[in-house]
C-alpha positions in Angstrom: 1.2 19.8 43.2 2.6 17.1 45.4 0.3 14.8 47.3 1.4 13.6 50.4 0.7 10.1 51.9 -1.9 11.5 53.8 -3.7 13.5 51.6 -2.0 16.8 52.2 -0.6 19.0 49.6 2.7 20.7 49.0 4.4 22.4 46.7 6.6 20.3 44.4 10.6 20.3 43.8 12.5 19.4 41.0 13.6 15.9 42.5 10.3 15.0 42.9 9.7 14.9 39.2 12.3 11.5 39.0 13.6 13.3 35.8 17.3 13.5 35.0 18.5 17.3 35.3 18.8 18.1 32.0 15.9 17.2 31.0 14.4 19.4 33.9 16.4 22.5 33.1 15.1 22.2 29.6 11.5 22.3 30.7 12.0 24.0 33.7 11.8 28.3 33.1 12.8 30.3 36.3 10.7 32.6 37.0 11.3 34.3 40.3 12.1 34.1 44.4 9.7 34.5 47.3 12.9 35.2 50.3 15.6 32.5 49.7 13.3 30.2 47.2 13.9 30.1 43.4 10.4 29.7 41.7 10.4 27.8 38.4 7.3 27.4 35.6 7.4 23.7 34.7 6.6 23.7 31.4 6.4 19.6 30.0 5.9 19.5 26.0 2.8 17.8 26.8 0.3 18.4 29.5 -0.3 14.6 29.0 2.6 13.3 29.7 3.3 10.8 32.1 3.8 11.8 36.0 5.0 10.2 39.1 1.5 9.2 40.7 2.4 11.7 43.6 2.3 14.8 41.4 -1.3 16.1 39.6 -2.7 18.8 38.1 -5.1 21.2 40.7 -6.6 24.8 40.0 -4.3 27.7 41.3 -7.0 28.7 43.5 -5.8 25.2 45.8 -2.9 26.8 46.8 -4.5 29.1 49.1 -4.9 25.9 51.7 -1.5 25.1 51.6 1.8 26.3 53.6 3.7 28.5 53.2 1.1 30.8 52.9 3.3 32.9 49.7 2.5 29.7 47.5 -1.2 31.3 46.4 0.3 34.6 45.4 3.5 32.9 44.0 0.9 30.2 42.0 -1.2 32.9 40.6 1.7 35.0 39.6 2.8 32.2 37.7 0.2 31.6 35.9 0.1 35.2 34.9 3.6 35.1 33.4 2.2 31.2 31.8 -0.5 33.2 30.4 2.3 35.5 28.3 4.8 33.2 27.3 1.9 30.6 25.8 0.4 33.7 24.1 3.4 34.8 22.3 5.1 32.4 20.5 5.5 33.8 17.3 6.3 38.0 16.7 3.1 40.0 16.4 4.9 42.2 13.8 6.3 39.7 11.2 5.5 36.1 12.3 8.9 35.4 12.9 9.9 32.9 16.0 10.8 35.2 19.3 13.6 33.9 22.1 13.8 34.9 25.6 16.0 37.8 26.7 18.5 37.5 29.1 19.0 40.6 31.4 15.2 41.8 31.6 12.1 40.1 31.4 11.1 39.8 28.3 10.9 38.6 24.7 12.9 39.2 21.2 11.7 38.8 18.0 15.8 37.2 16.3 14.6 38.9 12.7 12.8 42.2 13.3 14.2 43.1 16.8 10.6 43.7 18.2 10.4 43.4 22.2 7.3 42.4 24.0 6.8 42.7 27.5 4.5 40.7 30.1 0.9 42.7 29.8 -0.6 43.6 32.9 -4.0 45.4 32.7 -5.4 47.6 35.2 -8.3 47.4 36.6 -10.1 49.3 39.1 -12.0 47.8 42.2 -14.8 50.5 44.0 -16.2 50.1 47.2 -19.2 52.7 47.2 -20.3 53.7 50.8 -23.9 55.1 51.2 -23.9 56.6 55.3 -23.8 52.8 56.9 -24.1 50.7 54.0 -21.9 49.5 51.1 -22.9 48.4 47.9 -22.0 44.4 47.0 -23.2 43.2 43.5 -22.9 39.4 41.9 -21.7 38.6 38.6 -24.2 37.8 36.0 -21.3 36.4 33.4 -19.3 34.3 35.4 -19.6 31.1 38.2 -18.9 33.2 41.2 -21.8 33.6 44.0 -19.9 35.9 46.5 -20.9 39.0 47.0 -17.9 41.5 45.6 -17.2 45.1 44.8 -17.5 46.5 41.5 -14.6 46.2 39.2 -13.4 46.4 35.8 -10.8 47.2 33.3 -9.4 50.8 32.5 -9.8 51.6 29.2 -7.8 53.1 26.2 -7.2 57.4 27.7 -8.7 57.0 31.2 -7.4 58.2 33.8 -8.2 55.6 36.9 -10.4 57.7 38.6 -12.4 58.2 35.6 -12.6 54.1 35.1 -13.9 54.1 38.4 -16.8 56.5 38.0 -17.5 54.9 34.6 -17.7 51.3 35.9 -19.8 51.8 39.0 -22.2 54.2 36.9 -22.1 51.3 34.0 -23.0 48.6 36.1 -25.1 50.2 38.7 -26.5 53.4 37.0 -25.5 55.3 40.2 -23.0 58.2 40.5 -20.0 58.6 43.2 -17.7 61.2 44.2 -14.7 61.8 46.8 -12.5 59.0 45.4 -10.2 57.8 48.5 -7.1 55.4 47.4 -7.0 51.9 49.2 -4.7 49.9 48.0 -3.3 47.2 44.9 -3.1 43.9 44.6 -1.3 42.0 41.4 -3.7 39.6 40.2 -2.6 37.0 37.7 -6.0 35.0 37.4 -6.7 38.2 34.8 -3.2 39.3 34.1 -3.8 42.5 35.9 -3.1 45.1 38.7 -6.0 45.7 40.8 -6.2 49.2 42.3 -8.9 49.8 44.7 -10.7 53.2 45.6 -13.1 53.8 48.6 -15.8 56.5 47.0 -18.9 58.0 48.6 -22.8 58.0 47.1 -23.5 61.4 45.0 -27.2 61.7 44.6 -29.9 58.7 44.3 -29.2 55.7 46.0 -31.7 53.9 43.4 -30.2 51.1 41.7 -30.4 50.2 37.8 -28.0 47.5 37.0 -26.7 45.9 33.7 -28.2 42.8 33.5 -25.4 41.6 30.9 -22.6 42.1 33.8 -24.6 41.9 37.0 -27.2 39.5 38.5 -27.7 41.5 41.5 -26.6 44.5 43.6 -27.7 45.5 47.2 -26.8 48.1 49.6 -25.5 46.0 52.6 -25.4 47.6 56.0 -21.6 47.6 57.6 -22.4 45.9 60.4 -24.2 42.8 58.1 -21.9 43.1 55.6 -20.6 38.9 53.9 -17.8 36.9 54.8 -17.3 34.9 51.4 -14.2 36.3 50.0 -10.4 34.7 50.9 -8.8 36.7 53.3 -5.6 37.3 50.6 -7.7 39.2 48.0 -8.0 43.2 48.4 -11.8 43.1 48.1 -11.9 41.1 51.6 -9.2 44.1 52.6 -11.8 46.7 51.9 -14.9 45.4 52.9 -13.2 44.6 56.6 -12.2 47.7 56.7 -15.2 49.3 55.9 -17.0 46.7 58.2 -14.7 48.1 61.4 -15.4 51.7 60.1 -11.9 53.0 58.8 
């Protein structure tokens, strides 16, 4: 990112890498556009290598404190398509090198003709209401102390629905029925869609987690339920919904 004089930061353009253009349009991959601004992944042989002192490296995640207020999703969605390009380098089918298409996003394997395509995994997000209270859990596996929704990935012949039940009973040991669509939100950190489901208690509230994904899980009542989340993210979506009772 670019850091201003006074400690503010923005996103960068090309002329404020000092580079000669054809240097830049060899490093530089276009990637999309947020309304009338082209996006580009800057990709320097060498994460090393030498940078005006007003440019430097921060997590994704600082975007989300900077204007305009598209540069978070845009970052993260960038870093999703980083994620593919780095990973595929060389055909999965006969080592051969691959190339970029042209028309369609995507990549070509020159000797075989193999096409890959960017991978997004779904994954399903659960709010489970109990009467007045919703059930928030913490990760056990990971360095994040907010208090989320269950989530996880779909698997090989699920259907999404069937994720859903699976990962709250997994990771809870309780059971859910009356599966209401929410919403989905792209999210790149994981190179996945998340789609998120509103579902109601069936049977026992009693909770049994797995201590290998969860360090804890709590029925909160609606009307104390966190505020820890960033408003972008579809789990703060759900929980404020649920919190004002829709």
């Amino acid at each position: 990112m670019k850091v201003k004089p006074d400690g503010r930061k923005g996103l960068p353009s090309f002329k404020d890498l000092t580079l000669e253009m054809e240097t830049v349009s060899n490093l530089a991959l276009f990637l999309f556009t947020v309304d009338d601004k082209s996006v580009y992944l800057y990709q320097p042989k060498n994460n090393n290598s030498a940078m005006p002192d007003h440019l430097q490296y921060f997590p994704v995640s600082d975007l989300s404190d900077i204007f305009p207020k598209w540069a978070y999703f845009a970052g993260i969605t960038a870093l999703h398509l980083e994620h593919w390009y780095s990973n595929n380098v060389y055909c999965a089918k006969c080592g051969s090198s691959i190339t970029k298409a042209h028309k369609q996003r995507a990549l070509i394997c020159q000797n075989c003709g193999h096409t890959i395509y960017p991978r997004i995994a779904p994954l399903v997000m659960v709010a489970v209401v109990n009467g007045d209270k919703l059930l928030l859990t913490k990760y056990a596996d990971r360095f994040l102390p907010q208090w989320v929704l269950i989530s996880g990935f779909v698997e090989t012949g699920e259907t999404l629905e069937e994720a859903a039940k699976r990962e709250v009973f997994e990771e809870t040991g309780v059971y859910i029925k009356n599966l209401k669509y929410f919403g989905s939100q792209p999210w790149g950190f994981s190179d996945s869609i998340i789609v998120g489901y509103i579902a109601e208690l069936d049977g026992s509230d009693d909770i049994n987690i797995d201590t290998k994904e969860l360090a804890a899980a709590t029925w909160h009542r609606r009307s104390d339920l966190p505020k820890e989340l960033t408003d972008i993210s579809i789990a703060y979506e759900m929980m404020e919904a649920l919190r004002v009772g829709n």
